[in-house]
N, C-alpha and C positions, 0 to 999 in steps of 0.2 A: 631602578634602584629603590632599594627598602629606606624608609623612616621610621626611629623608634624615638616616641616620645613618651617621655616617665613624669608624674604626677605622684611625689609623694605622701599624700593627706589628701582625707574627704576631708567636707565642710568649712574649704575656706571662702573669699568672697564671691560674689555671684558674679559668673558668666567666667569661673575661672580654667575652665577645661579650654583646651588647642582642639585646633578641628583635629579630626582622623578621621578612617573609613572604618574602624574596629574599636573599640575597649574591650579589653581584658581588667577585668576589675579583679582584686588579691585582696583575700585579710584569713589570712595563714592560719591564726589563733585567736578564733575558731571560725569562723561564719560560713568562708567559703569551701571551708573543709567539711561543716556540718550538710553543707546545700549539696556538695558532692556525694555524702553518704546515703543523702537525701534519695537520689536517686540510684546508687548504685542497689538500693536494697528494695528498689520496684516504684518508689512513690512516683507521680505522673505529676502531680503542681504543687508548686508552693510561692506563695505571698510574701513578698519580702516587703516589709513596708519600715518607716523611720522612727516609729513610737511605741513603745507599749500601748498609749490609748486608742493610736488609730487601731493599731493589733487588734486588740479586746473590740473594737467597731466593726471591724471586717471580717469576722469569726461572728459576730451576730447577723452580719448579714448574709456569711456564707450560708446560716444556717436557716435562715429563712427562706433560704433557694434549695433546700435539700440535704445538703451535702451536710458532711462533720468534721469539719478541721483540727488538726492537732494543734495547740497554741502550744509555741516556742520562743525562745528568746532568752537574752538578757540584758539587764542596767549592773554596770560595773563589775560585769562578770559573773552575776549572783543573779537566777530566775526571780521573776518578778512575780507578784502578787498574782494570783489566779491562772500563772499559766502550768500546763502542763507539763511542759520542758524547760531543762535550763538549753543551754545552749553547746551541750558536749557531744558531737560524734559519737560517743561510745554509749551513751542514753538509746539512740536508736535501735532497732534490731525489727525483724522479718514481720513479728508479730504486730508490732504498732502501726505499721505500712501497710500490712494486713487488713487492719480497720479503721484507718486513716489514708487512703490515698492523697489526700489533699490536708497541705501546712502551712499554715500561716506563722511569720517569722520577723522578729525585729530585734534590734542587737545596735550595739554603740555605735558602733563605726561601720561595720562592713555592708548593713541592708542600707543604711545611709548613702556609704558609694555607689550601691547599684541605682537607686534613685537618681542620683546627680547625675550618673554617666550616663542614664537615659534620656536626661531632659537635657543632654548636648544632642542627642541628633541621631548618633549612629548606633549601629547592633553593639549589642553588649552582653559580654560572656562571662562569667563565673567560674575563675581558674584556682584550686588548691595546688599542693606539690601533688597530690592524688591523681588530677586528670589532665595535669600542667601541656604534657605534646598531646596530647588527644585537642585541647583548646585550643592551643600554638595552630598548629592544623588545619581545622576549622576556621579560624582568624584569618588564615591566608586567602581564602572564598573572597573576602570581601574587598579584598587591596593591597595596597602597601605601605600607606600610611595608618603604621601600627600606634595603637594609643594604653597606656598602661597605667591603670588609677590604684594606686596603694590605698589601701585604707586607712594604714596609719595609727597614731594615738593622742588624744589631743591636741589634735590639728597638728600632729608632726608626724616627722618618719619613725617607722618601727622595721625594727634589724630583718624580723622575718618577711616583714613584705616586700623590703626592699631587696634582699636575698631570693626572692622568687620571682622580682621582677627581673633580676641582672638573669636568674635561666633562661627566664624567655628574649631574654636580650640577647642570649647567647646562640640560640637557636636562630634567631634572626640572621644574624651575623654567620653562620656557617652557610647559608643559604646565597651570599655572597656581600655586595659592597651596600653598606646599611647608612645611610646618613644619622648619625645620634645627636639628640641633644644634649649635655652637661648633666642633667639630671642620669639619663640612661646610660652612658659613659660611668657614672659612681656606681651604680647599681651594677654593671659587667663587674666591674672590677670588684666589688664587693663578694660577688658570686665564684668569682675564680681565684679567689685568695683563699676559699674555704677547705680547698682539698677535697677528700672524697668521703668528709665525715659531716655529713648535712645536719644530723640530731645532733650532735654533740654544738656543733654550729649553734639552731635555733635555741639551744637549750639556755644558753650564754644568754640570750636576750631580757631585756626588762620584763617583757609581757609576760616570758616562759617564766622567768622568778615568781611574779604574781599568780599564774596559776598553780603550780607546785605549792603557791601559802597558803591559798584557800578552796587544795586538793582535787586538780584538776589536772597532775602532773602528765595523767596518762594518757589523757587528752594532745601532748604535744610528741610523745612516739606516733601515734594515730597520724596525726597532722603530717610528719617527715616521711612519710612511705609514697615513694617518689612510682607516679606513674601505674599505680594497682590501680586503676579505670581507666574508662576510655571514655565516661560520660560525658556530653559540654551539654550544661545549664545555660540556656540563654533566655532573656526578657524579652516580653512581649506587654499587648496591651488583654486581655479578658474584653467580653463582649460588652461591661460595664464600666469599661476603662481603669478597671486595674491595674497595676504592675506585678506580674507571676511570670515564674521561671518554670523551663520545661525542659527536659532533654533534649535535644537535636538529633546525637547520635549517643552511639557505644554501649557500653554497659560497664558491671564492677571486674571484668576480667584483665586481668596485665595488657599495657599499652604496645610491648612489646611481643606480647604473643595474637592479638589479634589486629594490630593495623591492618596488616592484607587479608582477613576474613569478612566473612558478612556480620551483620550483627545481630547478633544471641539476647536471651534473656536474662537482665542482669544477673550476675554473682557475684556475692563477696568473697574477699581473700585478700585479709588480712596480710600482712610482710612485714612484721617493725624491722624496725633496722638495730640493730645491734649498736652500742653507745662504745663507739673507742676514743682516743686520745685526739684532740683537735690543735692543729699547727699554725694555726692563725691567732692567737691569744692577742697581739699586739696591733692589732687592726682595728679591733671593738673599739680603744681607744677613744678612736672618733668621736663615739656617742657620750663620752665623758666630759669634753673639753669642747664650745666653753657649758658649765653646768648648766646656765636657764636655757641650751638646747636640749635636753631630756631635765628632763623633773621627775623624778621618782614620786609618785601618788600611788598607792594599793588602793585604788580604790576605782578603779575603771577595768573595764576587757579591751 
């Protein structure tokens, strides 16, 4: 019998993770979507760390071993002082992978989670809606007590992470009889009240507001294109006791056209999804009432 347990926020107190034999860590918009493009477009490492400063430290010392790192990232959704990249998917492209194979990456909340979920114990994977079954997949390699860390938004839930944890919850559950906890019981049902309009969905979200204000709207079509890879990012330790993520398998080809293939050299391919009419309006609710459970601040990612 499966286990699905749901974590909806990094960064709350210490030693707050449930054991499992997996994490799948999620932060929809943007992180995990960016670390996904990461590799769909050839790069081989990247450094997810929890600070701007440590950033700016580990890109000087990358560079004293050779290499030349892209520095990426953001603080409240906005690139930070000296780095090279903000933190949008749609920044990247062939040519910067090109002369960067190796990134170093720090962002509010999502390089945050990947930190925490490794210093519980177990493998830990890096799931957008981009390579969601390709990771689901790979997740199952390692057991059955599946563990799923939202990344959230100030220390709370946020609609899209928790929205792409209830998919992987749902894939769980077709696989047969799943023990859930309460947390991952909200997150199914959240995911299966959506219908079959996912962007329209995300788009509804607090976070999705905030990038749309300060122009990053097209960052969250990118984000909703369900399954155009097959990459899984997973963490490791560098021979300097780093924390960098590296592909396992797959590449940027449809999930459903190459499961039963071998595996190719990445490609991208694009698929937004078209924006229709969404039937769930009165579900979001939740996130309204009572109000000091979302706080509306513009001023985070």
């Amino acid at each position: 019998m499966y286990e699905a347990d749901l974590v909806f926020s990094c960064g709350l107190e210490e030693n707050y993770l449930p054991v499992v034999d997996v994490w799948l860590v999620i932060d929809i918009l943007r992180a995990t979507t960016v670390m996904t493009r990461w590799f769909e477009l050839g790069g081989t490492e990247l450094y997810p760390v929890k600070s701007p400063d440590e950033a700016r430290q580990l890109v000087l010392d990358l560079k004293e071993r050779g290499s030349s790192p892209l520095l990426m990232g953001e603080v409240n959704g906005i690139r930070p002082e000296g780095f090279d990249l903000g933190n949008s998917p749609a920044e990247l492209n062939y040519k910067l992978i090109q002369e960067h194979y190796c990134g170093v990456m720090s962002t509010t909340n999502g390089t945050v989670a990947l930190n925490e979920a490794f210093q519980a114990g177990s493998p830990v994977i890096a799931v957008s809606f981009r390579n969601l079954s390709a990771c689901f997949d790979h997740a199952l390699n390692f057991g059955e007590r599946i563990g799923i860390l939202c990344s959230g938004r100030k220390k709370r839930p946020s609609w899209e992470d928790t929205l792409c944890a209830g998919a992987l919850i749902e894939k769980l559950q077709n696989l047969g009889r799943v023990l859930m906890s309460d947390s991952a019981k909200i997150a199914l049902t959240v995911w299966q009240s959506k219908g079959d309009n996912l962007l329209s969905c995300v788009e509804k979200s607090e976070h999705a507001d905030y990038l749309k204000h300060i122009g990053y709207g097209r960052d969250i079509i990118f984000a909703c294109e369900l399954d155009v890879s097959t990459v899984v990012p997973m963490l490791e330790k560098d021979k300097n006791s780093n924390l960098i993520l590296k592909s396992v398998a797959g590449s940027g080809r449809p999930y459903e056209e190459i499961k039963n293939e071998p595996v190719r050299p990445a490609v991208s391919n694009p698929n937004p999804l078209l924006k229709i009419q969404d039937p769930f309006e009165e579900l979001l609710n939740y996130t309204k009432q009572p109000p000091e459970f979302f706080l509306r601040k513009e001023n985070e990612n």
